[in-house]
MMTF fields as JSON, N, C-alpha, C and O atoms, coordinates in Angstrom:
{
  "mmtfVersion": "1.0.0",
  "mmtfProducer": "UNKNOWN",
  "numBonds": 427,
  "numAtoms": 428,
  "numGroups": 107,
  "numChains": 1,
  "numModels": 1,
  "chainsPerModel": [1],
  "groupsPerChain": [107],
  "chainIdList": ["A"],
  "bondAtomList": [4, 2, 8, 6, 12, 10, 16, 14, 20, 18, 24, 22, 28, 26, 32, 30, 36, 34, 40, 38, 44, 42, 48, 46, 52, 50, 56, 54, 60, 58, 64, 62, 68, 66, 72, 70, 76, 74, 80, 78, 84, 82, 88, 86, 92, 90, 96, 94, 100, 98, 104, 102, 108, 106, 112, 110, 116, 114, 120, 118, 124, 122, 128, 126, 132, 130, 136, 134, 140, 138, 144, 142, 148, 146, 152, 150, 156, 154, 160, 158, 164, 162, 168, 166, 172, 170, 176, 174, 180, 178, 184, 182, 188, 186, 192, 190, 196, 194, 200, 198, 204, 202, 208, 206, 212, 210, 216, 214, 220, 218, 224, 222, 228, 226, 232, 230, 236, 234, 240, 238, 244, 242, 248, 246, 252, 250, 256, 254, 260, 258, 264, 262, 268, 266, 272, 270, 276, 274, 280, 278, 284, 282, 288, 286, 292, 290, 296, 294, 300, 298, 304, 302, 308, 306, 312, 310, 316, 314, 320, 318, 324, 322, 328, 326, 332, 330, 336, 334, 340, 338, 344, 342, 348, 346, 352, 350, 356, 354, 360, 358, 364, 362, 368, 366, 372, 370, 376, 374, 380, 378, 384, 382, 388, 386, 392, 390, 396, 394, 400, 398, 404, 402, 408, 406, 412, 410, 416, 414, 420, 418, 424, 422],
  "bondOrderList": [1, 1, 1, 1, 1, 1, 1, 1, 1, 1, 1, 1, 1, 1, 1, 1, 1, 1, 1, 1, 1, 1, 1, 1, 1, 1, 1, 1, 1, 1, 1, 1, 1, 1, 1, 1, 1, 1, 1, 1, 1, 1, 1, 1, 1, 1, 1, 1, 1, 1, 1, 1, 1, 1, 1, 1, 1, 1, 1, 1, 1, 1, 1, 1, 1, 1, 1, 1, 1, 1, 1, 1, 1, 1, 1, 1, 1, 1, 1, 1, 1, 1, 1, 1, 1, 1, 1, 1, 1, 1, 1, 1, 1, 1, 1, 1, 1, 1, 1, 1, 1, 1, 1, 1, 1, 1],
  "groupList": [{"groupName": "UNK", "atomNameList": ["N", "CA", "C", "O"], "elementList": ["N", "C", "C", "O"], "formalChargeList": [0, 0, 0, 0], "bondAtomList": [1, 0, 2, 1, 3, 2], "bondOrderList": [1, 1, 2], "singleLetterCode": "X", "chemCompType": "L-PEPTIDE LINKING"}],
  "groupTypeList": [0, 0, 0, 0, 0, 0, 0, 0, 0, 0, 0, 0, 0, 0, 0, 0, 0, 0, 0, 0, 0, 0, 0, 0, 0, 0, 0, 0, 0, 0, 0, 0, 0, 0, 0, 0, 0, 0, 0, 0, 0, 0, 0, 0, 0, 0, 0, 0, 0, 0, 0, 0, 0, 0, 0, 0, 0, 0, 0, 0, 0, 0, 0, 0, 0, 0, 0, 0, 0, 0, 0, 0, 0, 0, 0, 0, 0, 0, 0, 0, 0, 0, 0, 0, 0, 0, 0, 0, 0, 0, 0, 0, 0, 0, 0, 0, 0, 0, 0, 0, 0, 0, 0, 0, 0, 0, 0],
  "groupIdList": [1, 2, 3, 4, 5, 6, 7, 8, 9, 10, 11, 12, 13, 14, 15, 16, 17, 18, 19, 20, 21, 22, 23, 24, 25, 26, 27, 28, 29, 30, 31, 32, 33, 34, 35, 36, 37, 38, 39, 40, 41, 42, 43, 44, 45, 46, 47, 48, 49, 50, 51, 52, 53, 54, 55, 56, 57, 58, 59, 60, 61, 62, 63, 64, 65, 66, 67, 68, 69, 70, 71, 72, 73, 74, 75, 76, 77, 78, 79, 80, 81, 82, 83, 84, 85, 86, 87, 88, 89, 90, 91, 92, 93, 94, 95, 96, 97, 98, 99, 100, 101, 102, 103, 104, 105, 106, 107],
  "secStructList": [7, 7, 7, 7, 7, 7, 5, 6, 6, 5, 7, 3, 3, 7, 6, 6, 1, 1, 7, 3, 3, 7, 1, 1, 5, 5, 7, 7, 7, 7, 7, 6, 6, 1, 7, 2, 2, 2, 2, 2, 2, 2, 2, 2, 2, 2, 2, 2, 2, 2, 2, 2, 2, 6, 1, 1, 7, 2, 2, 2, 2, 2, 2, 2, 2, 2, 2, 2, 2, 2, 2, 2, 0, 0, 0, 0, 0, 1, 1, 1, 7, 1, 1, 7, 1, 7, 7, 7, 7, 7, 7, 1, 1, 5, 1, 6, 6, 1, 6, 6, 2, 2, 2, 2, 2, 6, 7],
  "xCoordList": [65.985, 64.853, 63.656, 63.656, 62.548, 61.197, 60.283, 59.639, 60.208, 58.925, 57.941, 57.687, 56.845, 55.84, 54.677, 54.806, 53.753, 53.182, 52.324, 51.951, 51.822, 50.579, 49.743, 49.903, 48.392, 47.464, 46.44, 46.978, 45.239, 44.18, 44.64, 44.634, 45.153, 45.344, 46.701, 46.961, 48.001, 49.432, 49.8, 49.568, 50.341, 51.521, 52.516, 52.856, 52.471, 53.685, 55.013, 55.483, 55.443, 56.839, 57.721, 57.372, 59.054, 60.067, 60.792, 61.188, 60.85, 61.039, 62.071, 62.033, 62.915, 64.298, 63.584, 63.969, 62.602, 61.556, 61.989, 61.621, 63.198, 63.83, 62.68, 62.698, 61.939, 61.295, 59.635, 59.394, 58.537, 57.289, 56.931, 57.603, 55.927, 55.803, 54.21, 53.074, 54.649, 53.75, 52.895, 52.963, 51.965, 51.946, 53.278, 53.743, 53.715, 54.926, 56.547, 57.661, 56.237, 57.385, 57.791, 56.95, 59.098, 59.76, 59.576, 59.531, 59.391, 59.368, 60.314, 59.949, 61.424, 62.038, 61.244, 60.82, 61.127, 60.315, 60.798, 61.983, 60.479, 60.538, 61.655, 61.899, 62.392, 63.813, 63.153, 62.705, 63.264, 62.318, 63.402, 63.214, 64.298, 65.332, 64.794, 65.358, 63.792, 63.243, 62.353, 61.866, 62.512, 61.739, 59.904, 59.555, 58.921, 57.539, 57.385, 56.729, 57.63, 57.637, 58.165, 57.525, 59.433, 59.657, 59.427, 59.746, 58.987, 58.334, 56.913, 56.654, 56.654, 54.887, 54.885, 54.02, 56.169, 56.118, 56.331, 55.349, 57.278, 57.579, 56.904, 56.572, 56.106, 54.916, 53.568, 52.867, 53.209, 52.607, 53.144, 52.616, 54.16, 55.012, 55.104, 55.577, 54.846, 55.263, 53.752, 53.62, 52.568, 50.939, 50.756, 49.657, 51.292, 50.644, 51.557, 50.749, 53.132, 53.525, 52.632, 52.366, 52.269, 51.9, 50.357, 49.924, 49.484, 48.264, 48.781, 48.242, 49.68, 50.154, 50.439, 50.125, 50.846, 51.341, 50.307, 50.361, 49.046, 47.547, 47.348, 46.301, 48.141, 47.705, 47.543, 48.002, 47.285, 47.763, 48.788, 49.116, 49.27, 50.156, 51.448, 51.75, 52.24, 53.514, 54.827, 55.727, 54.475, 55.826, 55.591, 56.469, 53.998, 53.899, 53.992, 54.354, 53.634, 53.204, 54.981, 55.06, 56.042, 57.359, 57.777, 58.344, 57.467, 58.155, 57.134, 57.61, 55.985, 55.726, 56.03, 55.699, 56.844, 57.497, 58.911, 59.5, 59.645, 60.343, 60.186, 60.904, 59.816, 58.917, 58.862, 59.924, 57.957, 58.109, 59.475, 59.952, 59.656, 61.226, 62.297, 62.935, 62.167, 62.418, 62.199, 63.113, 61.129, 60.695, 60.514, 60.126, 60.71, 60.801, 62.548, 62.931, 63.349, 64.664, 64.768, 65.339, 64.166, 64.576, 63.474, 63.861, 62.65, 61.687, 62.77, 62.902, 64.219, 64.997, 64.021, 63.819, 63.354, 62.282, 63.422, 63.471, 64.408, 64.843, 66.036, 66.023, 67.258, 68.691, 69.319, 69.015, 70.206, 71.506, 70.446, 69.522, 70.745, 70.295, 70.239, 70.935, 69.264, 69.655, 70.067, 70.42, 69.751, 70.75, 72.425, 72.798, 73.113, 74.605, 74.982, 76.11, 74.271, 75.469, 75.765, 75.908, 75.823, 76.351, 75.987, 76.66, 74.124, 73.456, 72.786, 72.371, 72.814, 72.251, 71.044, 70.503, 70.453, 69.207, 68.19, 68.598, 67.54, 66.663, 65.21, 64.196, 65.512, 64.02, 63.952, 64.816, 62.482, 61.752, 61.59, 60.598, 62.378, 62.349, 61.612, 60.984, 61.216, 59.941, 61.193, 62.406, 60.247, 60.414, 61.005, 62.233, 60.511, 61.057, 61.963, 62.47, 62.566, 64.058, 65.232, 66.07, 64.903, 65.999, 66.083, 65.479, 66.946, 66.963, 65.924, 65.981, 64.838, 63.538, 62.577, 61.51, 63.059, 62.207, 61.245, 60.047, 62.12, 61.306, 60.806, 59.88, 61.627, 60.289, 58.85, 57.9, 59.082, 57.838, 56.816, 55.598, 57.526, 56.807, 55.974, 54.79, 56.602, 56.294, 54.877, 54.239, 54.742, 53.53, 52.401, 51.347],
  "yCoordList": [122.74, 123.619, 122.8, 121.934, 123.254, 122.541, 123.191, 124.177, 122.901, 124.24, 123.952, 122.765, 125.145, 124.297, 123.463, 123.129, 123.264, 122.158, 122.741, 123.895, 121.952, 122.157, 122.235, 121.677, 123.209, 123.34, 123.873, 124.621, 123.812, 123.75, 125.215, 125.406, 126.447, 127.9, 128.275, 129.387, 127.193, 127.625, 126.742, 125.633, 127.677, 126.872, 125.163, 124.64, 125.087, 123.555, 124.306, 125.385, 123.473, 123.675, 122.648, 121.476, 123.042, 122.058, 121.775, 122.665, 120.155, 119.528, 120.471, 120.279, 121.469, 122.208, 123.232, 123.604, 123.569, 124.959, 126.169, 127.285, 125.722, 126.564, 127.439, 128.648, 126.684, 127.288, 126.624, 125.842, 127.515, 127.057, 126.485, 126.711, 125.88, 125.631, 126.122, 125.892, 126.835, 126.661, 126.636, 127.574, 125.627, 125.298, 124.641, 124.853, 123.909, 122.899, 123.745, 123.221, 124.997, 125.967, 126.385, 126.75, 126.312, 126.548, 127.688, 128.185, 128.667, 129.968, 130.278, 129.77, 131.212, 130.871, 131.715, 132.863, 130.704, 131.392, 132.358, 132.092, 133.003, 133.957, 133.482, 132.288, 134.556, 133.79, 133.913, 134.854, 132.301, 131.897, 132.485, 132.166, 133.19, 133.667, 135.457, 136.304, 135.646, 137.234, 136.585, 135.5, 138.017, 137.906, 138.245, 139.22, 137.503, 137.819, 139.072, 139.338, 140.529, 141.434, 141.865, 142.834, 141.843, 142.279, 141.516, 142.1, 140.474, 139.843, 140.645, 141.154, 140.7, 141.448, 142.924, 143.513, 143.357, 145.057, 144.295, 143.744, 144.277, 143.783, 143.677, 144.488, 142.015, 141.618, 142.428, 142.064, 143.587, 144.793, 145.553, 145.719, 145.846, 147.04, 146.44, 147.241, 145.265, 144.359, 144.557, 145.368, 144.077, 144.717, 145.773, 146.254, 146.218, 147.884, 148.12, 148.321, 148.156, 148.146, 147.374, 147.825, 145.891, 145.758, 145.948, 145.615, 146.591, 147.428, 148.963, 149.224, 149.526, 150.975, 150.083, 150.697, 149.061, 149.016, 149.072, 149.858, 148.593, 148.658, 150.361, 150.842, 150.917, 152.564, 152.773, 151.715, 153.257, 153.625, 154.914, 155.326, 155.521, 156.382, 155.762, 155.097, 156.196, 155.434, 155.545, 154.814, 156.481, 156.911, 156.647, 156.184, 156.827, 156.131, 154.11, 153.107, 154.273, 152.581, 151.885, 150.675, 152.635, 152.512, 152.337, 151.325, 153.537, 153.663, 152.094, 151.471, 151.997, 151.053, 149.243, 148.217, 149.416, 148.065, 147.929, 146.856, 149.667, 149.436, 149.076, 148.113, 149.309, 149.269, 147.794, 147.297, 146.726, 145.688, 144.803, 143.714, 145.507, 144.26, 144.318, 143.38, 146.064, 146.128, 145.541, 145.335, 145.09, 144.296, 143.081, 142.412, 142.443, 141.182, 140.722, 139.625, 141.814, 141.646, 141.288, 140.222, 142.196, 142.203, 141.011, 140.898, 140.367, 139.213, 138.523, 137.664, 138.157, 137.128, 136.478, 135.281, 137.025, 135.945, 136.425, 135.852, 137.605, 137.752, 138.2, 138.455, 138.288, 138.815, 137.27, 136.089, 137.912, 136.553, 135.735, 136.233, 134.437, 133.352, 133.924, 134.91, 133.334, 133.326, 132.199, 132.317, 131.202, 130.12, 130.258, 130.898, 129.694, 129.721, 128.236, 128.201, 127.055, 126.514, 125.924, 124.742, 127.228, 126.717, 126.247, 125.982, 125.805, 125.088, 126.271, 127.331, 125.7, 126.808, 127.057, 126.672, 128.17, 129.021, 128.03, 128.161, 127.56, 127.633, 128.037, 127.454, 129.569, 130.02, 130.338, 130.729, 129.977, 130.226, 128.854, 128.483, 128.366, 126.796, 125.88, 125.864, 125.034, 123.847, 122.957, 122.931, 122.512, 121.24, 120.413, 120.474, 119.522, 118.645, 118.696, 117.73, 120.042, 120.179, 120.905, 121.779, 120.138, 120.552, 119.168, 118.262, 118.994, 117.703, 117.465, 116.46, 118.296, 118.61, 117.481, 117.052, 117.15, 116.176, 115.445, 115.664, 114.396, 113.059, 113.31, 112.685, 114.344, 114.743, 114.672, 113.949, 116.056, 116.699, 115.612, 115.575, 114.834, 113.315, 112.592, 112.336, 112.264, 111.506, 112.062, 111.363, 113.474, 114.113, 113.895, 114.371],
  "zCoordList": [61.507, 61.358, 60.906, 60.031, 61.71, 61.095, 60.08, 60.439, 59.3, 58.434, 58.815, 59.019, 59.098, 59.454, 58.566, 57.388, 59.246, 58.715, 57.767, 57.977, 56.429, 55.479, 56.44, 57.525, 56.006, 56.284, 55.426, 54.609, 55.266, 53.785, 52.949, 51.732, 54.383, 54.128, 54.036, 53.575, 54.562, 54.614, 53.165, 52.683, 52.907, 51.673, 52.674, 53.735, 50.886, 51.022, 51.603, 51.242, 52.542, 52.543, 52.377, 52.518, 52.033, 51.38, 52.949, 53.702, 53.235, 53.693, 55.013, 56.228, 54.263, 54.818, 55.741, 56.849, 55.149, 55.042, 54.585, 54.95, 53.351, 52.493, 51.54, 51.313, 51.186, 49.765, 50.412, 51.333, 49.235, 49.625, 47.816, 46.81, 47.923, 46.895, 46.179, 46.595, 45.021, 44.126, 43.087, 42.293, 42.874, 41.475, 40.865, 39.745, 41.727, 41.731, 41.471, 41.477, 41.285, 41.629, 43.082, 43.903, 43.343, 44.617, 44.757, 43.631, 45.75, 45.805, 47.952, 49.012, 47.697, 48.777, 49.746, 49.615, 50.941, 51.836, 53.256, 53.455, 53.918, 54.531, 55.362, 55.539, 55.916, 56.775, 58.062, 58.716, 58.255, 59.902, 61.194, 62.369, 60.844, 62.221, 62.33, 63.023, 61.601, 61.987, 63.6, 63.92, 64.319, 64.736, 64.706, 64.041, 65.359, 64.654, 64.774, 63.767, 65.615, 65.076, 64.525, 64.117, 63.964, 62.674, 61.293, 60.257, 61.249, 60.351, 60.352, 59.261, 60.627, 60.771, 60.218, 59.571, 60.691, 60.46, 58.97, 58.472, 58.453, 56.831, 56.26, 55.396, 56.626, 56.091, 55.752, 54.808, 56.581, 56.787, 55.373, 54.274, 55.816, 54.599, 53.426, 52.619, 52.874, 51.746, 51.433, 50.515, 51.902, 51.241, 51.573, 51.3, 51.97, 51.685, 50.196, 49.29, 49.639, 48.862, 47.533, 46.419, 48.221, 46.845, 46.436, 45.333, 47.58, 47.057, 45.798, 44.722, 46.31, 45.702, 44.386, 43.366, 44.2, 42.267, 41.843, 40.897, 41.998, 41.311, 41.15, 40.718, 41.432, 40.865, 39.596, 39.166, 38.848, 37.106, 36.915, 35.802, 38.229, 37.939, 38.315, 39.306, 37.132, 36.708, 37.923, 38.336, 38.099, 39.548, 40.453, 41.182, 41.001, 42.247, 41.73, 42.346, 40.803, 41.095, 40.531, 40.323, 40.374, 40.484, 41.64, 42.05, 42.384, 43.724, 44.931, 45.88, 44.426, 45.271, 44.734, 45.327, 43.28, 43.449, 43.854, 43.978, 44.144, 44.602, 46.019, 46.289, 46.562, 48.376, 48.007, 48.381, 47.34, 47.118, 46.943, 47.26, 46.522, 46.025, 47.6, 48.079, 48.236, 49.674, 50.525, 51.323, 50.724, 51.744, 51.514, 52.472, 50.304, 50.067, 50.331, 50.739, 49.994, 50.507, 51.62, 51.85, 52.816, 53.823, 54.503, 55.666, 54.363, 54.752, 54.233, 55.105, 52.865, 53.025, 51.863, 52.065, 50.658, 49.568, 48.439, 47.351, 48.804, 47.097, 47.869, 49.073, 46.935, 47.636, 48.225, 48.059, 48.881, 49.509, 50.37, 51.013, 50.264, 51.039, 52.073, 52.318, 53.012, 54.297, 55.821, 56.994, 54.883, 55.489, 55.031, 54.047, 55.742, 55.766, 55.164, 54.674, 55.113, 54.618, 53.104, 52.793, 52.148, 51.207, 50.427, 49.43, 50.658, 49.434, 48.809, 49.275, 47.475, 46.208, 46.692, 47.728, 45.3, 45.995, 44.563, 43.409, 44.705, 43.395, 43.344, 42.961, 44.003, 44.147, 42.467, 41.682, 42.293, 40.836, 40.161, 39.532, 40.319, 39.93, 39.765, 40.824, 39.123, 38.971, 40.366, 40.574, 40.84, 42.15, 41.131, 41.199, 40.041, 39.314, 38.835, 38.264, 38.914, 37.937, 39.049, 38.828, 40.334, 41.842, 42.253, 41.678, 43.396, 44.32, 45.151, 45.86, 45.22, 45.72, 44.825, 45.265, 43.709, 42.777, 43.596, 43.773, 44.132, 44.196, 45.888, 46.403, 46.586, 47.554, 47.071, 47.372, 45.891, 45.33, 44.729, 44.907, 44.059, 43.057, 44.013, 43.794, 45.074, 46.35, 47.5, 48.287, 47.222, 47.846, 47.201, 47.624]
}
């Protein structure tokens, strides 16, 4: 798999194109085996969710982090890996404290 490339407006990606980086934290990135429309519908449904938490009413702005945490599931950023083989997840993580280190040191 290739991640794609930096660009002034795309996030870092980790070498795997497991995780994006930032502010030197790994953050796991979107599972590249969706297809772009259903990545899009998601991606769609994931800001519209996270406009609704800025509400000040407590139930709606519940129900729209649940909608959030939904569609971040199903984009593959939170829940079971979505690669298969077997390597750990260290989304949340500082880069410096994974095997990602001396990639990260090296950029």
């Amino acid at each position: 798999m290739n991640p794609p490339t930096k660009t002034d407006d795309a996030p870092l990606y980790t070498p795997d194109g497991r995780y994006i980086v930032v502010r030197g934290r790994l953050w796991r990135a979107t599972n590249p085996n969706l297809s772009a429309s259903d990545r899009e519908v998601l991606v769609k449904a994931l800001m519209d969710a996270r406009r609704r938490v800025r509400t000040s009413d407590e139930a709606l702005k519940s129900a729209a982090r649940r909608d959030v945490d939904l569609a971040k599931h199903a984009l593959g950023e939170r829940g079971p890996v979505w690669w298969d083989d077997g390597a750990p997840d260290y989304n949340r993580r500082m880069a410096r404290n994974t095997p990602y280190a001396g990639w990260f040191e090296g950029l």
